[in-house]
C-alpha positions in Angstrom: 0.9 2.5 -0.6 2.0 1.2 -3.1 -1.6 2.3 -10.9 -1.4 2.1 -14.6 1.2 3.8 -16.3 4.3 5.1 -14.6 4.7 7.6 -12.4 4.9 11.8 -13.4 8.3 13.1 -13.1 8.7 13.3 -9.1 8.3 17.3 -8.5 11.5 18.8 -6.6 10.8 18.8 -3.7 10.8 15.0 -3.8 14.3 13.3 -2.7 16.1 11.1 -5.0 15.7 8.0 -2.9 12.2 9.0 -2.4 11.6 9.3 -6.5 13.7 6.0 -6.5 11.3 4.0 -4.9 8.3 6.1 -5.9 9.4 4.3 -9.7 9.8 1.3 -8.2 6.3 0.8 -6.5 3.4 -1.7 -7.9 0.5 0.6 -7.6 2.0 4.3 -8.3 0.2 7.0 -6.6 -0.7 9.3 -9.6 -1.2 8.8 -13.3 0.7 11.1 -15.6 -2.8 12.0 -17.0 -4.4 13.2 -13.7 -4.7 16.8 -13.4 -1.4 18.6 -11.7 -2.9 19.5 -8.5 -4.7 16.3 -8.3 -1.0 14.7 -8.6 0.3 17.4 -6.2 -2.3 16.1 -3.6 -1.3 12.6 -4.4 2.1 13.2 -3.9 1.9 14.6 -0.5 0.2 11.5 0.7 2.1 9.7 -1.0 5.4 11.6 0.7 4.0 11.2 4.1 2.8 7.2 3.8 7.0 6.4 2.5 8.0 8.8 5.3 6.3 7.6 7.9 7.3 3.8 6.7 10.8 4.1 7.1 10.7 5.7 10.0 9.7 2.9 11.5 11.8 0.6 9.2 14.6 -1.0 10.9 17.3 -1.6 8.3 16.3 1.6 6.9 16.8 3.2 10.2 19.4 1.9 11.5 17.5 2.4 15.2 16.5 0.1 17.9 12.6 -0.5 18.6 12.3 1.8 21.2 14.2 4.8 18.7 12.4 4.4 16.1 8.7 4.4 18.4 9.8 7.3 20.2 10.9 8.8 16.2 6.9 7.8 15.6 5.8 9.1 18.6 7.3 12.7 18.2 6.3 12.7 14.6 2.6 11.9 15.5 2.4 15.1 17.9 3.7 17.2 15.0 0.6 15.9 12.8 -1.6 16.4 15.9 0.0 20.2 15.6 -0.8 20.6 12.4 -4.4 19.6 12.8 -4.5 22.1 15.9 -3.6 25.2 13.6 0.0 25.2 14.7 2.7 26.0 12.5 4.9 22.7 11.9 8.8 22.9 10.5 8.6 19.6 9.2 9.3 19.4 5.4 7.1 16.4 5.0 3.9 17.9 7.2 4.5 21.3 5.9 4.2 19.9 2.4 1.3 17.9 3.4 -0.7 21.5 5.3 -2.0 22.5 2.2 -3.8 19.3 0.8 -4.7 18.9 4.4 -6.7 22.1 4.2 -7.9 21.7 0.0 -9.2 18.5 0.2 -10.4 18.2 3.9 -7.9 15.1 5.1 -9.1 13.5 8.0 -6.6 13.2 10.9 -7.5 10.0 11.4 -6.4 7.6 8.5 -3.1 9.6 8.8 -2.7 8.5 12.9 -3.7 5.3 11.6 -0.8 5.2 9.4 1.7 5.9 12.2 0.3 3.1 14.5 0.7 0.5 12.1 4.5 1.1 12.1 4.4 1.2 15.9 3.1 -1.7 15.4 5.7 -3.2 13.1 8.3 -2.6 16.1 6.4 -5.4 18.6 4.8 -7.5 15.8 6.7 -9.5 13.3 4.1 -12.7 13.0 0.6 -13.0 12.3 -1.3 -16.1 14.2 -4.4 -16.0 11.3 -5.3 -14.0 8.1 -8.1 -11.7 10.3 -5.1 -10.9 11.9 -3.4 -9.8 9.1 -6.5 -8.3 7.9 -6.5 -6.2 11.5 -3.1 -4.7 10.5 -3.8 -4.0 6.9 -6.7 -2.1 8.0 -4.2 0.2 9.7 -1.3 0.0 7.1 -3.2 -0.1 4.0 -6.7 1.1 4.1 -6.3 4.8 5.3 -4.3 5.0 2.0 -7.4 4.7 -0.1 -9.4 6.8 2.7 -7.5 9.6 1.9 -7.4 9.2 -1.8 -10.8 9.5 -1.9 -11.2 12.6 0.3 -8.8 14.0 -2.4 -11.0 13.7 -4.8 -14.1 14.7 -2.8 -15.6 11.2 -3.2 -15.4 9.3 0.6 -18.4 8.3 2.0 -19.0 5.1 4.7 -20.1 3.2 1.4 -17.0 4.0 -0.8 -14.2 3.9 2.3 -15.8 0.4 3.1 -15.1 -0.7 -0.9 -11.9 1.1 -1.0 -10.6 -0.9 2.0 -11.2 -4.2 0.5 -8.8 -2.8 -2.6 -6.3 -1.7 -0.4 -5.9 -4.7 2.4 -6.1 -6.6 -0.9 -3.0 -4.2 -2.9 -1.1 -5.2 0.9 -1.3 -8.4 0.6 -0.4 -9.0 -2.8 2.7 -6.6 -1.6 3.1 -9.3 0.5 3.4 -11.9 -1.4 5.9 -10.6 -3.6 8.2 -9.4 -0.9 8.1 -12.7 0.9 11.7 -13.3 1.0 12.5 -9.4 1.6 10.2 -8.9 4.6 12.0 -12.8 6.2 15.5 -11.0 5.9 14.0 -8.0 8.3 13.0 -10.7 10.7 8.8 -10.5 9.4 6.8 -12.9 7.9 3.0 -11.5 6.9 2.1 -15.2 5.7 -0.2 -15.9 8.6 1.1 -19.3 11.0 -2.3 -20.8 10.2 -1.6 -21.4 7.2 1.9 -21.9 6.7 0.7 -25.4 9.3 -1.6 -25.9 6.7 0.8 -26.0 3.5 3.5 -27.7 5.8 5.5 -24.9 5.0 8.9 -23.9 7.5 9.5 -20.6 8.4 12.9 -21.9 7.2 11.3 -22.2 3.6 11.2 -18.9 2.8 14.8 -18.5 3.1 15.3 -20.4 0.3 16.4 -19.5 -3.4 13.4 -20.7 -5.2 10.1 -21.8 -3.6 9.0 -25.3 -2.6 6.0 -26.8 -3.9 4.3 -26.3 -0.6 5.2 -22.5 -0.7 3.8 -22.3 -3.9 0.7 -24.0 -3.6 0.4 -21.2 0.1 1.3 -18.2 -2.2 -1.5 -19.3 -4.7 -3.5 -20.0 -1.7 -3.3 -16.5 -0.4 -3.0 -14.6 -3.8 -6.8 -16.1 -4.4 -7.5 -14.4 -1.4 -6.2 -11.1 -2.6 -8.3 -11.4 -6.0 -11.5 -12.1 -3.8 -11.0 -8.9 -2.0 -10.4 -7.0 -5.3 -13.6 -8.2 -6.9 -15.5 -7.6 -3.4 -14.5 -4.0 -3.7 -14.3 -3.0 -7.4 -17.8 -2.4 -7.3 -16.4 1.0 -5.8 -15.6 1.9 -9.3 -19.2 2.2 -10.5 -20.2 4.9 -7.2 -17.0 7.0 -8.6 -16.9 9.6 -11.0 -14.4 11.9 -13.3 -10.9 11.7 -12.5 -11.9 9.4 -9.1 -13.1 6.6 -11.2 -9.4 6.4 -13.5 -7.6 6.5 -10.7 -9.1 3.9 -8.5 -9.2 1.8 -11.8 -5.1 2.1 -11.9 -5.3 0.8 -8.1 -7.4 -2.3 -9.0 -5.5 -2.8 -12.4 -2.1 -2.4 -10.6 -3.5 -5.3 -8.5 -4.8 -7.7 -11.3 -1.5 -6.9 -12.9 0.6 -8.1 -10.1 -1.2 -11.4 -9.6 -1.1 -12.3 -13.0 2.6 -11.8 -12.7 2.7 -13.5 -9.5 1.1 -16.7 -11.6 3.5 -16.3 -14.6 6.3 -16.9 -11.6 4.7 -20.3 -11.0 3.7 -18.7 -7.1 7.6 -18.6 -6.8 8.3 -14.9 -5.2 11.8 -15.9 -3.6 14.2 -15.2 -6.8 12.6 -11.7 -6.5 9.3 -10.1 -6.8 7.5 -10.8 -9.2 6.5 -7.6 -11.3 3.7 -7.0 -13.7 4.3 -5.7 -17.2 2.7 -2.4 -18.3 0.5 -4.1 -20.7 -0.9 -6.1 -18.3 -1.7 -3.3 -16.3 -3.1 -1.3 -18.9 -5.2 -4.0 -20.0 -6.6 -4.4 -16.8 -7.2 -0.9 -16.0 -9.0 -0.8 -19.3 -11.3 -3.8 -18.3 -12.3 -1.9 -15.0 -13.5 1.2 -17.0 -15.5 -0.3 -19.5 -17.0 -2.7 -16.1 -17.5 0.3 -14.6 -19.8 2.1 -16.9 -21.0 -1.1 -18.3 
């Protein structure tokens, strides 16, 4: 999960880690301008989508695959406890319970988010990008879902949008953490098209980028720009405080592949990061498409 501006000042029941990477993310999950209990709900999401990531992270973790799935597993039959009516200890789902009950959350984006770390402990390639799609659609996409039932907005029309944006927001995530995600032993460039570039899985190990790598990383982050520009139209269907914040999401997006190009498609030194004016430019451009 991963808008314009940075983020409010991390309430306290956030850790410091937590509010660590919170700053650090590409597509914040509240805008300081939001209303508070709109960034309360955000937050909470937001608290249970890093959770639930590094539980099943392995150098996080320090576990072994079958840990950290039984960790997942255990964790899933609290959320199913919570959506039962039972009372649940843990700080993360008790903190959740009450946007759960506000704003109506769906249990099912939030199992969703679960299985695609299970996932992560059994898949580390991906053969094609439909593949990839497949898993963004369980890693990425319930984000959104949720978002909008925060704000009251999710319909089959708008969650269809909204997961273009986020399997897009994934894969430009991606792309910047190429070099990261081949140290934990993954690689979410799909083998299809690595063959294509000619690029070696031994490539992305490197300290700058070839020009095969390059021209792949351009490849795909054309990709993610046709998937934010298949679902910004979401932006028009949205309204008050929906529509600026699902603006941030795209802008965050347009931000980061701009950066991406000013890298020269070269991720490995580090990932590429967009600047705020970047970001406020483009979240400014989606507003005045939205209501133009």
């Amino acid at each position: 999960m991963s808008y314009v501006t940075t983020e409010p000042a991390a309430p306290p029941s956030v850790s410091g880690p937590l509010r660590a990477r919170a700053a650090a993310e590409n597509f914040p999950v509240a805008l300081r301008i939001l209303p508070g209990i709109t960034r309360r709900h955000l937050y909470a999401l937001y608290r249970y989508a890093r959770f639930v990531d590094d539980l099943g992270d392995e150098p996080v973790r320090g576990m072994t695959a079958a840990e950290r799935t039984a960790a997942l597993d255990a964790f899933e039959t609290d959320v199913r406890r919570l959506y039962d009516g039972q009372r649940v200890a843990h700080p993360v789902l008790s903190g959740l319970a009450p946007t759960v009950l506000a704003c109506g959350l769906p249990a099912g984006p939030l199992l969703r988010l679960i299985e695609a770390n299970r996932v992560d402990q059994t898949v580390t390639r991906y053969a094609t990008f439909d593949e990839l799609v497949g898993y963004c659609s369980l890693s990425a996409d319930p984000v959104g879902e949720l978002v909008l039932h925060v704000f009251g907005q999710a319909d089959p029309l708008r969650v269809g949008l909204s997961d273009r944006i986020c399997t897009a927001l994934q894969v430009v995530e991606h792309l910047q953490d190429i070099a990261e995600d081949y140290r934990r032993g993954r690689v979410y460039l799909p083998e299809a098209d690595l063959d294509r570039f000619g690029v070696r899985e031994a490539d992305l190990a490197a300290a700058t980028a070839s020009h095969a790598l390059r021209g792949l990383v351009r490849f795909e982050a054309g990709r993610a720009k046709a998937l934010l520009d298949a679902g910004s139209p979401l932006l028009a269907t949205l309204h008050g405080w929906a529509r600026v914040a699902v603006a941030g999401y795209l802008a965050g997006g347009y931000a980061t592949l701009q950066a991406l190009r000013r890298s020269g498609y070269d991720p490995l030194p580090g990932p590429p990061r967009p600047r705020r004016r970047d970001i406020a430019v483009s979240w400014l451009v989606a507003m005045v498409r939205s209501i133009g």
